[in-house]
Chimera marker file (.cmm) of the C-alpha trace (Angstrom):
<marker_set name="trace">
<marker id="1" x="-38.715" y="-7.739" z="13.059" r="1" g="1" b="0" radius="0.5"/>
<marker id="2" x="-35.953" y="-6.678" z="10.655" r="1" g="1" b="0" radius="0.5"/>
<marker id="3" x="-38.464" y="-3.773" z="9.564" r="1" g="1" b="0" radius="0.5"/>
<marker id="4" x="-38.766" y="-2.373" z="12.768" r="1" g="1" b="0" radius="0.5"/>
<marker id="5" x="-34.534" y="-2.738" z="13.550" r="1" g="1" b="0" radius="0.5"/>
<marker id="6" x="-32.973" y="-1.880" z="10.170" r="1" g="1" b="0" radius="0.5"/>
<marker id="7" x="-33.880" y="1.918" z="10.377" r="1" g="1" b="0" radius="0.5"/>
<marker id="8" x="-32.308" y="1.909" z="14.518" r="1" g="1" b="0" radius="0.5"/>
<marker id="9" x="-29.314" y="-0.122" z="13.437" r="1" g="1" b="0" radius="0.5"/>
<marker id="10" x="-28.659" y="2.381" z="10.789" r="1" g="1" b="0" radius="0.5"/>
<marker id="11" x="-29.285" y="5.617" z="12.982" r="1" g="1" b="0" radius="0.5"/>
<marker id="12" x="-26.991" y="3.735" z="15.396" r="1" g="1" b="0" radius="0.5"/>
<marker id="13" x="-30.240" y="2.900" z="17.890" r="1" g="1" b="0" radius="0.5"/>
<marker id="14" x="-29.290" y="-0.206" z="19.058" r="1" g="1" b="0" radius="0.5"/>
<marker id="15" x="-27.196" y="-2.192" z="20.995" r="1" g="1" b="0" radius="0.5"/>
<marker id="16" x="-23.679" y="-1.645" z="21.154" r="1" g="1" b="0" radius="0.5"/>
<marker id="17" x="-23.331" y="-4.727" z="19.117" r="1" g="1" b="0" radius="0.5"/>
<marker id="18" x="-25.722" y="-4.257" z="16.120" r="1" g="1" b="0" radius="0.5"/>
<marker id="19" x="-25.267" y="-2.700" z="13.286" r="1" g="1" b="0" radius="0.5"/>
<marker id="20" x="-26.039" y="-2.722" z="9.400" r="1" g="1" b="0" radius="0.5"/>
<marker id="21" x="-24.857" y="-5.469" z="7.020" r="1" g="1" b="0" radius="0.5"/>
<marker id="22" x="-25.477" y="-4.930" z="3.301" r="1" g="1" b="0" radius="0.5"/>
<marker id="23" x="-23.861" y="-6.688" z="1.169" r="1" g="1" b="0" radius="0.5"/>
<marker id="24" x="-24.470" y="-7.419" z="-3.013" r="1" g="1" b="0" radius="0.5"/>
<marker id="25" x="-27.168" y="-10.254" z="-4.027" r="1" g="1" b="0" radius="0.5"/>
<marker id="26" x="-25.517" y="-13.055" z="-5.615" r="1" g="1" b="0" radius="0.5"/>
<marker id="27" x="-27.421" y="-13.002" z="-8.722" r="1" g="1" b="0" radius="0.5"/>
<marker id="28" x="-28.634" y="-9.724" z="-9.018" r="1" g="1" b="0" radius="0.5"/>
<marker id="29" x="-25.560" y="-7.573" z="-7.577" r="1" g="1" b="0" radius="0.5"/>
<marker id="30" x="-28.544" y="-5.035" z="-6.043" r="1" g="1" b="0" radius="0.5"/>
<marker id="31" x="-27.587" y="-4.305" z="-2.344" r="1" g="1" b="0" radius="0.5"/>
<marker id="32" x="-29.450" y="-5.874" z="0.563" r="1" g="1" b="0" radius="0.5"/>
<marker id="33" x="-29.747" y="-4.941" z="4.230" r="1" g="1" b="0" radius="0.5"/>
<marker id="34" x="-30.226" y="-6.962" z="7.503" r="1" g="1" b="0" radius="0.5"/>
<marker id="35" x="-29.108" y="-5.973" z="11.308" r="1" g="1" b="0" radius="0.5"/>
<marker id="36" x="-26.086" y="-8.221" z="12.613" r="1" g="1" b="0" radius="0.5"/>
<marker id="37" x="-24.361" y="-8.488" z="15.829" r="1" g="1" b="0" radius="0.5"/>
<marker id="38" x="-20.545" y="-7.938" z="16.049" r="1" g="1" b="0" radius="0.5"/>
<marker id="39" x="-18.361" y="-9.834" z="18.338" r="1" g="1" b="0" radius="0.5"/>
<marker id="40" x="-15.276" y="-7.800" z="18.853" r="1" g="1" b="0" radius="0.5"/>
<marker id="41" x="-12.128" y="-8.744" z="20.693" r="1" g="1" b="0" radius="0.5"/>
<marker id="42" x="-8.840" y="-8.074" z="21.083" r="1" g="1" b="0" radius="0.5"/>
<marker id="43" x="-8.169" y="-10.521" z="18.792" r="1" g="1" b="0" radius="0.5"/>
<marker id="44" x="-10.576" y="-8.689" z="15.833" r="1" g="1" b="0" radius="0.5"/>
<marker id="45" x="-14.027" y="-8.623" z="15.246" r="1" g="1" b="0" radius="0.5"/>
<marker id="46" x="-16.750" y="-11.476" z="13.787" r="1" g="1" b="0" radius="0.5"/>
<marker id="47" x="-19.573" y="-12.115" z="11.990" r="1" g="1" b="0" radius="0.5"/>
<marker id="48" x="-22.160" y="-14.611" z="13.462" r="1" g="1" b="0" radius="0.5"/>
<marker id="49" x="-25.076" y="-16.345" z="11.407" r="1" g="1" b="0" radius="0.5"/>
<marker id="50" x="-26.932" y="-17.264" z="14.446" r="1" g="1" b="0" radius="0.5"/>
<marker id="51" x="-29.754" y="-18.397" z="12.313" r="1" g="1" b="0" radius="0.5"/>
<marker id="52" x="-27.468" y="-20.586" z="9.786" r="1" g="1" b="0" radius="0.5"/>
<marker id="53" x="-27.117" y="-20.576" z="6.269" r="1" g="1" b="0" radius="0.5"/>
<marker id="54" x="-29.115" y="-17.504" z="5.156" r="1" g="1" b="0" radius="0.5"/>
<marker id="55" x="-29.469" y="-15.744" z="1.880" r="1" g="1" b="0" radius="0.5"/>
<marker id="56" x="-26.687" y="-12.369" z="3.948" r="1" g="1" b="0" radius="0.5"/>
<marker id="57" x="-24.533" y="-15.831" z="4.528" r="1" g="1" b="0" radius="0.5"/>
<marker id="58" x="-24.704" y="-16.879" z="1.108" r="1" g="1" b="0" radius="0.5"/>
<marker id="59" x="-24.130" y="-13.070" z="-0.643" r="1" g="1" b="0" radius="0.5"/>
<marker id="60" x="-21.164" y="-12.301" z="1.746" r="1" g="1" b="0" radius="0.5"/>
<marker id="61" x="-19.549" y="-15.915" z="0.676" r="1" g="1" b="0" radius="0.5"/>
<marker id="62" x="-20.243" y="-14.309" z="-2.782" r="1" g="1" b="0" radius="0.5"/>
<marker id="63" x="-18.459" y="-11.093" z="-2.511" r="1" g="1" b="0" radius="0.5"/>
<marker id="64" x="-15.625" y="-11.596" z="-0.203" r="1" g="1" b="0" radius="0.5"/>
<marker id="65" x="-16.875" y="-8.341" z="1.314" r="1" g="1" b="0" radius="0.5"/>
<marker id="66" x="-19.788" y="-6.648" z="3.443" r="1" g="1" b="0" radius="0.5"/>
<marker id="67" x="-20.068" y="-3.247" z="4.386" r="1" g="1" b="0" radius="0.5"/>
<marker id="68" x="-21.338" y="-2.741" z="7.854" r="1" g="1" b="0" radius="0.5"/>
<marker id="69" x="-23.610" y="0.592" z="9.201" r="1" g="1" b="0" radius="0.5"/>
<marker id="70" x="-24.096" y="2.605" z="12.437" r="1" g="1" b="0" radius="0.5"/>
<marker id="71" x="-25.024" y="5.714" z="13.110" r="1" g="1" b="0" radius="0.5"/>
<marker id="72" x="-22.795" y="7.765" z="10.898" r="1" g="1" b="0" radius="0.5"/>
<marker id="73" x="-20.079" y="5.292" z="10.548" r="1" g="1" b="0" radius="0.5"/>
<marker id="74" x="-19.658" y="3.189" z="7.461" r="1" g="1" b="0" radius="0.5"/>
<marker id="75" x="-17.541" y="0.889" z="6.454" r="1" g="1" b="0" radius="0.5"/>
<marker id="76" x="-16.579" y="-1.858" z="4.043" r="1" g="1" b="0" radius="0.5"/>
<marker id="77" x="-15.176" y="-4.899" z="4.822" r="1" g="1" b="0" radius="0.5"/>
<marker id="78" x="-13.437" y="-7.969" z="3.439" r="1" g="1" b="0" radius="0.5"/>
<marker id="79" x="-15.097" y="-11.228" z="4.943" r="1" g="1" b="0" radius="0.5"/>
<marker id="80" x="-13.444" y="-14.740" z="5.420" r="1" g="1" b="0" radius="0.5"/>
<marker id="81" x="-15.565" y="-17.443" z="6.956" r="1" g="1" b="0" radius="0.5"/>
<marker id="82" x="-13.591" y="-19.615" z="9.380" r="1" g="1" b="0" radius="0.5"/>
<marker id="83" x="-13.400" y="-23.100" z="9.970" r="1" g="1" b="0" radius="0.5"/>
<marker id="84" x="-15.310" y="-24.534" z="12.748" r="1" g="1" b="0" radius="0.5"/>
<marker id="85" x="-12.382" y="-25.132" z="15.220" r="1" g="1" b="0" radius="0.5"/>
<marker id="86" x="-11.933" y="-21.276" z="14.748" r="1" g="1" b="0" radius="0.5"/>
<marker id="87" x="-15.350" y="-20.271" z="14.825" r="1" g="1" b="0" radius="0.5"/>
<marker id="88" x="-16.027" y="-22.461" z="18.294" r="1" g="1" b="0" radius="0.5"/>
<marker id="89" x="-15.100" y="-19.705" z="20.531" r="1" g="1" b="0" radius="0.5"/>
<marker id="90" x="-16.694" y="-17.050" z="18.591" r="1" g="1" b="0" radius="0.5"/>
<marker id="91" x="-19.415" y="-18.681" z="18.815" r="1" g="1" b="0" radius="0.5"/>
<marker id="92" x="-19.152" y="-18.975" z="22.451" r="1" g="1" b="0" radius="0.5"/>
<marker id="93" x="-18.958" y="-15.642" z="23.388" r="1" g="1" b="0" radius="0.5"/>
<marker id="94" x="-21.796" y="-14.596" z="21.001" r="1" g="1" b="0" radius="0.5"/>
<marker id="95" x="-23.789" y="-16.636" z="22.687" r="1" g="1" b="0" radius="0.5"/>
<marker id="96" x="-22.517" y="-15.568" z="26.037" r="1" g="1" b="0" radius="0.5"/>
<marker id="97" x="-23.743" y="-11.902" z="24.778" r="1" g="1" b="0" radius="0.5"/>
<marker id="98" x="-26.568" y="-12.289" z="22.832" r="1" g="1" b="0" radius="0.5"/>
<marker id="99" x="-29.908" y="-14.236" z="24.684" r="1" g="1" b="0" radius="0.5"/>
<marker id="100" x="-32.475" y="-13.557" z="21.977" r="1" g="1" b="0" radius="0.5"/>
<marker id="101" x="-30.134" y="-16.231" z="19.985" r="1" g="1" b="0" radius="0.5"/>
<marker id="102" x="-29.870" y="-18.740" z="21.822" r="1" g="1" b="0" radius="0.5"/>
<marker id="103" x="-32.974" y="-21.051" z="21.140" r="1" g="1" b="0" radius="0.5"/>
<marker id="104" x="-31.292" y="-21.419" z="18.183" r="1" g="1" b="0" radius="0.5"/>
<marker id="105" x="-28.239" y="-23.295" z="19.400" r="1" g="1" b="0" radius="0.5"/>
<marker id="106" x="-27.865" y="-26.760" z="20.157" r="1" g="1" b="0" radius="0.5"/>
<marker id="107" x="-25.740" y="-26.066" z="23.410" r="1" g="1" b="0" radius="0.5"/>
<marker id="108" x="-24.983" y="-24.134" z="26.738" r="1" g="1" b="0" radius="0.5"/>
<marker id="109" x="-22.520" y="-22.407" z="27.817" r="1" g="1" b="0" radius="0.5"/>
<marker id="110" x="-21.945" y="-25.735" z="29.838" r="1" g="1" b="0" radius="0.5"/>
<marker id="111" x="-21.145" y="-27.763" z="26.456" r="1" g="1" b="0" radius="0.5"/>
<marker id="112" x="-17.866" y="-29.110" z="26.027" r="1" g="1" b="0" radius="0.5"/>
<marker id="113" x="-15.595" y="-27.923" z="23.574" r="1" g="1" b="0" radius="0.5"/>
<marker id="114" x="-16.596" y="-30.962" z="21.393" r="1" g="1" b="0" radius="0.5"/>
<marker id="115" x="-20.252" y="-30.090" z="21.683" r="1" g="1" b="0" radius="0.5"/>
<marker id="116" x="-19.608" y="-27.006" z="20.254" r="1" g="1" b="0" radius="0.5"/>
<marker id="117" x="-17.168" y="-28.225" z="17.653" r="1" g="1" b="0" radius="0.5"/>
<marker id="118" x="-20.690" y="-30.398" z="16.421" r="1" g="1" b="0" radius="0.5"/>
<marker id="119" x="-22.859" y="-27.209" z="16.615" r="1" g="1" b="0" radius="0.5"/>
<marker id="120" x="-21.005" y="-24.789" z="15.182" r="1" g="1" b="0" radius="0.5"/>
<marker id="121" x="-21.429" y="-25.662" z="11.295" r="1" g="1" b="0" radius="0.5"/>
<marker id="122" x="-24.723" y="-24.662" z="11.642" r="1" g="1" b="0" radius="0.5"/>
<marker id="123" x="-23.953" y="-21.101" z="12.342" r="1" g="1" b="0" radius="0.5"/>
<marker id="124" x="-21.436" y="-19.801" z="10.016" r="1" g="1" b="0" radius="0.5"/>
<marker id="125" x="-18.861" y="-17.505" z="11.808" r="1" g="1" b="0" radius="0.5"/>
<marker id="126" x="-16.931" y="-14.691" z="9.141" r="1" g="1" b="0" radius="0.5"/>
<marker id="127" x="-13.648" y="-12.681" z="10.532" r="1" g="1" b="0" radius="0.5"/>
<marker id="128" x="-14.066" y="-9.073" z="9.339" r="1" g="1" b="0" radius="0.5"/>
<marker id="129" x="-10.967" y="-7.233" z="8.032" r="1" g="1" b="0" radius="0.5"/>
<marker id="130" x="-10.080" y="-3.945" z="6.382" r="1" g="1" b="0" radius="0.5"/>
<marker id="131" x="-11.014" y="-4.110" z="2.443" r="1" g="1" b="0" radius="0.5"/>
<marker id="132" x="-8.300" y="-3.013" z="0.713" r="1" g="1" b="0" radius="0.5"/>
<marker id="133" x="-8.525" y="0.376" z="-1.307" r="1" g="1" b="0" radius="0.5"/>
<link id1="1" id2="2" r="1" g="1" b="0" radius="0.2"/>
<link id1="2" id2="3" r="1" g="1" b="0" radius="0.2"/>
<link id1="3" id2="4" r="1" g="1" b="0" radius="0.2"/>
<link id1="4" id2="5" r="1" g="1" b="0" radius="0.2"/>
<link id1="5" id2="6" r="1" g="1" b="0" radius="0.2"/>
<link id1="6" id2="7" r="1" g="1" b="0" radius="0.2"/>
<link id1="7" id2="8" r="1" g="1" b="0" radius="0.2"/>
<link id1="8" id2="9" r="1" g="1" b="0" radius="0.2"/>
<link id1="9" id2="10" r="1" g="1" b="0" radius="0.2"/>
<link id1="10" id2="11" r="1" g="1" b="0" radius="0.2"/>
<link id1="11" id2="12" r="1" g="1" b="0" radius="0.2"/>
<link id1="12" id2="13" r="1" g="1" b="0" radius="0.2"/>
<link id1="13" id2="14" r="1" g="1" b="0" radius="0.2"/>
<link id1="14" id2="15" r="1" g="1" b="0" radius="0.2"/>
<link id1="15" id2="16" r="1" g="1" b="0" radius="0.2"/>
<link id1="16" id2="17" r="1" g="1" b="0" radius="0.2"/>
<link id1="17" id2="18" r="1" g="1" b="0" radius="0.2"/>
<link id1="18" id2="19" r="1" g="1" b="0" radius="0.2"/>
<link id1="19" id2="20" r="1" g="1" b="0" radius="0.2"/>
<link id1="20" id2="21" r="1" g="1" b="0" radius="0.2"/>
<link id1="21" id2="22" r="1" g="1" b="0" radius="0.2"/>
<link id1="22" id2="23" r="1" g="1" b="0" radius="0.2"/>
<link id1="23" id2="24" r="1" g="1" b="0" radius="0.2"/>
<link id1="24" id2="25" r="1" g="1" b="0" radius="0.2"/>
<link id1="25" id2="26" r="1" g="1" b="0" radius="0.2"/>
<link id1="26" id2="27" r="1" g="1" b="0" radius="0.2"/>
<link id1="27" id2="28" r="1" g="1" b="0" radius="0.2"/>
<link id1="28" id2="29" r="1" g="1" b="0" radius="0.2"/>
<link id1="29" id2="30" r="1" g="1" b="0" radius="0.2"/>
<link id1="30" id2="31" r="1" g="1" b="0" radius="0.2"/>
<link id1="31" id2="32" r="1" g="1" b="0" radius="0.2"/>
<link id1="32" id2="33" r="1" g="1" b="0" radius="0.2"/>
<link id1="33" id2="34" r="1" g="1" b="0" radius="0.2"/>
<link id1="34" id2="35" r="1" g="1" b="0" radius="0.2"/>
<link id1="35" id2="36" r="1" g="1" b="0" radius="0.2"/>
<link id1="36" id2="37" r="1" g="1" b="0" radius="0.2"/>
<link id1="37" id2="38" r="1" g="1" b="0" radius="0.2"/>
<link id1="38" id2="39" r="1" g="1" b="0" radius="0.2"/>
<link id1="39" id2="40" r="1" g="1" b="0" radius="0.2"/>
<link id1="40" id2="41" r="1" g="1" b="0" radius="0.2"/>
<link id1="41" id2="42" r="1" g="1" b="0" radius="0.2"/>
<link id1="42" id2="43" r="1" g="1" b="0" radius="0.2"/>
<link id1="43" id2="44" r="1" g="1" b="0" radius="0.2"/>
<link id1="44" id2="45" r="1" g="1" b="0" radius="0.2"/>
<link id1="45" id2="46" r="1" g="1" b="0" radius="0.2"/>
<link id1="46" id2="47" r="1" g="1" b="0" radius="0.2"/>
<link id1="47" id2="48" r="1" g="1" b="0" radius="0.2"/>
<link id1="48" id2="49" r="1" g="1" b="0" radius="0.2"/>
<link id1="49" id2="50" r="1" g="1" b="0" radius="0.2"/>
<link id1="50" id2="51" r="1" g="1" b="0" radius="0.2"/>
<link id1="51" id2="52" r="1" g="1" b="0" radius="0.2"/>
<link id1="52" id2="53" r="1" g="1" b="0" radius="0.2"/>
<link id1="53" id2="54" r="1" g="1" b="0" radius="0.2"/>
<link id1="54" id2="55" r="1" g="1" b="0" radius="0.2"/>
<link id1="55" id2="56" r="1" g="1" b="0" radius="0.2"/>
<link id1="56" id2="57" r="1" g="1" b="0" radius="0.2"/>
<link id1="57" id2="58" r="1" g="1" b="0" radius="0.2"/>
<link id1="58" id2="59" r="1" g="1" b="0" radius="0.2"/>
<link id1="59" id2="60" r="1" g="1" b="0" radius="0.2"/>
<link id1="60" id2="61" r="1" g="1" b="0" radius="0.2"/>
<link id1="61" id2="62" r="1" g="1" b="0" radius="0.2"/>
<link id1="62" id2="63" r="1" g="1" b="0" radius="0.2"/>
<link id1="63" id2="64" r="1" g="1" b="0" radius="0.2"/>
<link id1="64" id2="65" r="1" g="1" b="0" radius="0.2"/>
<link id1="65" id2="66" r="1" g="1" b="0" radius="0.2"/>
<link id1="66" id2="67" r="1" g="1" b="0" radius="0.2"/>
<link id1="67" id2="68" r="1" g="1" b="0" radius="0.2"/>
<link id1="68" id2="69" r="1" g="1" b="0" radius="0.2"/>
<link id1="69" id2="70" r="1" g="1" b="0" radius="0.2"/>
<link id1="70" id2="71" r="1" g="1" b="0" radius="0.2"/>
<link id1="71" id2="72" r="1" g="1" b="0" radius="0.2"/>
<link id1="72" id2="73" r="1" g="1" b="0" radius="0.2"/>
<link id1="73" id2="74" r="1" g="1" b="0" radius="0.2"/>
<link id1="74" id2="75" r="1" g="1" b="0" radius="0.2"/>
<link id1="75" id2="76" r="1" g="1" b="0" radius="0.2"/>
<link id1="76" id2="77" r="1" g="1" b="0" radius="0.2"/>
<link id1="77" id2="78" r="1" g="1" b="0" radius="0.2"/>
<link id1="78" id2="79" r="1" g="1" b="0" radius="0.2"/>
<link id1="79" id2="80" r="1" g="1" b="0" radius="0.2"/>
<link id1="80" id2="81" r="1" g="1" b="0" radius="0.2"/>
<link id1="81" id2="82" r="1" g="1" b="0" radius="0.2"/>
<link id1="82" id2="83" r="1" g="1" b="0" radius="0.2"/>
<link id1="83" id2="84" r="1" g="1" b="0" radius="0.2"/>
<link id1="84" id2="85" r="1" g="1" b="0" radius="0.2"/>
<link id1="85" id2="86" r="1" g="1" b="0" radius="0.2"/>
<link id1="86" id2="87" r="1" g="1" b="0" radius="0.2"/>
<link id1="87" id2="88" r="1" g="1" b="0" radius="0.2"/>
<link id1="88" id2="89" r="1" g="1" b="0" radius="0.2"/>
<link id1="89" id2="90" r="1" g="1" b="0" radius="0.2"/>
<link id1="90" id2="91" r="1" g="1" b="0" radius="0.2"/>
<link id1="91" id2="92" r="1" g="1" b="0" radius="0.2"/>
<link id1="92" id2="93" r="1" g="1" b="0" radius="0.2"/>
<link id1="93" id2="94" r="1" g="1" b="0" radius="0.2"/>
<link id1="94" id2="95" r="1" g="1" b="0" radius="0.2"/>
<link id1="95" id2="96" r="1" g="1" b="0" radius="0.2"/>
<link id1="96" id2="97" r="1" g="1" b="0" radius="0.2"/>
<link id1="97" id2="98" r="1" g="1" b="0" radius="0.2"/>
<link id1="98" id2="99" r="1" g="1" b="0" radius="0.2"/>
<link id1="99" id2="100" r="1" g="1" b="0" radius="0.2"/>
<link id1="100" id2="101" r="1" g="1" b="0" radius="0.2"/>
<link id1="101" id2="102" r="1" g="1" b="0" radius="0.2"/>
<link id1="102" id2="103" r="1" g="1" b="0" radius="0.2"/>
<link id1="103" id2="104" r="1" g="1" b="0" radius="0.2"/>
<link id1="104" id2="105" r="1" g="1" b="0" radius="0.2"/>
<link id1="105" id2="106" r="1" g="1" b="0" radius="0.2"/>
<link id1="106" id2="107" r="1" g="1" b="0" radius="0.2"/>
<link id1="107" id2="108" r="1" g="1" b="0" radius="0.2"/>
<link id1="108" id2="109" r="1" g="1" b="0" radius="0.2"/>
<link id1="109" id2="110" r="1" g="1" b="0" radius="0.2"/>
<link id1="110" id2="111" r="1" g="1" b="0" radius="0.2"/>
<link id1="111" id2="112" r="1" g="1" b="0" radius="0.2"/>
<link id1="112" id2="113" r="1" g="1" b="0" radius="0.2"/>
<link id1="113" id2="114" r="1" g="1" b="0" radius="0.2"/>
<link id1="114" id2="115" r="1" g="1" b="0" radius="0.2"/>
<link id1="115" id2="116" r="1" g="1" b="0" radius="0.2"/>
<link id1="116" id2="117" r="1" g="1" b="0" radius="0.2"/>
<link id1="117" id2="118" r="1" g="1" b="0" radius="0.2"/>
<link id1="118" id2="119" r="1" g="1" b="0" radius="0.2"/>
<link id1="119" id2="120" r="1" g="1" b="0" radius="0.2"/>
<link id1="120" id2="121" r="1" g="1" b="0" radius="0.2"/>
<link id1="121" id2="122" r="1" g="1" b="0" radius="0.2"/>
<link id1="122" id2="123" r="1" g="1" b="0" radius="0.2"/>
<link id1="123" id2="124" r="1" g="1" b="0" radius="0.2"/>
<link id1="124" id2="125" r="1" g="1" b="0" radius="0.2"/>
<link id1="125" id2="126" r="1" g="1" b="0" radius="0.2"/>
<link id1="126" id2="127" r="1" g="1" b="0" radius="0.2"/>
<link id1="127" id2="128" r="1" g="1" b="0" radius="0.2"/>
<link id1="128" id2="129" r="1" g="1" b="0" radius="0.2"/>
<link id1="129" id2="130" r="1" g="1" b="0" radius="0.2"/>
<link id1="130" id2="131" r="1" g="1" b="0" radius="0.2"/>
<link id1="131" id2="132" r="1" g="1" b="0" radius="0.2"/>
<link id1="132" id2="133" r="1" g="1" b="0" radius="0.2"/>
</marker_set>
């Protein structure tokens, strides 16, 4: 599925929401690409791991930085992951936006705040901030 989305997200094809994440492997430092939904607020804008821990999780940890894509905007990003109390409602309004995600969670958007506070180490939430120069 990421074959067919990667070349939209880039062009800026899909949802409002996705866009491009590449960030540096790790152990090789050569760049790798995956679509990612945004949450933005008025509070700032997060990065959701819907599907847990994956290798993008585990690079961006890494770096300290992504850079995100979308149509002809670029631009890189310092990443800080936060704590689950921070990341619960995050994680609750991704999964008030996104559907396709949701088998993946362990709750509803009935679940109590301490449901969520359970879940939400399994889907690693980042904050996204300005890089500096």
């Amino acid at each position: 599925m990421n074959a067919l989305v990667r070349p939209l997200a880039r062009l800026g094809l899909t949802g409002p929401r996705t866009h491009l994440l590449t960030v540096p492997g790790r152990a090789t430092g050569e760049l790798w690409s995956t679509p990612v939904s945004i949450v933005s607020g008025a509070d700032g804008r997060w990065l959701v791991a819907p599907y847990g821990d994956r290798n993008w999780v585990k690079n961006a940890r890494a770096a300290g930085w992504v850079e995100l894509h979308r149509g002809g905007r670029h631009e890189r990003l310092a990443v800080r992951e936060l704590e689950p109390e921070a990341a619960v409602p995050v994680l609750r309004e991704y999964y008030r936006q996104g559907r396709v995600t949701r088998p993946f969670f362990g709750v509803s958007l009935d679940s109590s705040d301490a449901e969520w506070l359970v879940e939400a180490p399994r889907h690693p939430v980042f904050v996204l901030t300005r890089a500096g120069p």
